[in-house]
LUMZATOR-595364 format. One record per residue (C-alpha): residue number from 1; x, y, z. Coordinates in steps of 0.02 Angstrom, whole numbers, plus 50000, padded with zeros to 5 digits. Layout:
# LUMZATOR-595364
NUM; X; Y; Z
...
END
This chain:
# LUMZATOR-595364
1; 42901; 62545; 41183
2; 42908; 62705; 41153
3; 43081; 62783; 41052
4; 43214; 62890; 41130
5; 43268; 63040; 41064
6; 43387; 63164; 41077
7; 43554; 63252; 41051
8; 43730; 63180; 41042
9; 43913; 63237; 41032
10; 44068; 63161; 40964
11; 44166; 63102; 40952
12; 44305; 63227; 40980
13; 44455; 63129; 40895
14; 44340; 63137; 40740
15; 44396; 62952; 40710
16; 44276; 62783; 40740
17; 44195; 62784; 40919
18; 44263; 62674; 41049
19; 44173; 62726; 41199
20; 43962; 62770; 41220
21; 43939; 62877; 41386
22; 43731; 62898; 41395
23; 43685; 63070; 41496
24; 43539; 63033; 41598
25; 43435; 63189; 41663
26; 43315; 63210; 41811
27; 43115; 63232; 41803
28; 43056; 63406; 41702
29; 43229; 63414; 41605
30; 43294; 63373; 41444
31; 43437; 63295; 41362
32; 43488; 63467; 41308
33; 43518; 63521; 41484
34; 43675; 63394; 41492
35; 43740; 63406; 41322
36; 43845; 63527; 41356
37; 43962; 63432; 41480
38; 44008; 63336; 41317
39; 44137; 63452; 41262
40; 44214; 63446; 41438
41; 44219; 63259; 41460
42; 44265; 63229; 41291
43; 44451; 63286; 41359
44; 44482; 63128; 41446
45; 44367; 63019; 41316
46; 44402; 63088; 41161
47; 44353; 62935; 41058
48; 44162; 62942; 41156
49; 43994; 62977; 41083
50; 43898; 63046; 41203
51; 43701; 63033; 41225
52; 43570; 63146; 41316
53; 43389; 63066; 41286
54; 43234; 63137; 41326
55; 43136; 63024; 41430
56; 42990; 62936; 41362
57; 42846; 63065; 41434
58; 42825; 63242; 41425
59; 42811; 63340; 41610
60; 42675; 63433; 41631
61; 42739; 63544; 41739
62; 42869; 63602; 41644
63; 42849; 63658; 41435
64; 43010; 63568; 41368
65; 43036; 63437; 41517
66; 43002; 63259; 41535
67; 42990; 63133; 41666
68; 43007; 62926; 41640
END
């Protein structure tokens, strides 16, 4: 099995998480296209670490995408 990777956020409060929300994106994207909503959400879940993995396989129709 193959290991996920990819960037996180959080959590805002700075204190221990208590919440894991896991960003999911679609075929020939990246977790760094939805990273950036973490800042946003993290208003109503300030004690979340949030996730954006790459899926498993590169796309090779786009350079930095992937698909599953």
């Amino acid at each position: 099995m193959p290991h996920l990777t990819g960037p996180h956020w959080g959590p805002a409060s700075k204190g221990a998480p208590r919440q894991l929300v896991i960003l999911c994106h679609g075929v020939g994207a990246d977790g760094n296209d939805l990273i950036g909503l973490a800042p946003f959400w993290a208003r109503v879940l300030p004690d979340a670490v949030f996730i954006a993995p790459h899926a498993a396989e590169p796309f090779d129709m786009a350079p930095t995408g992937y698909v599953t």
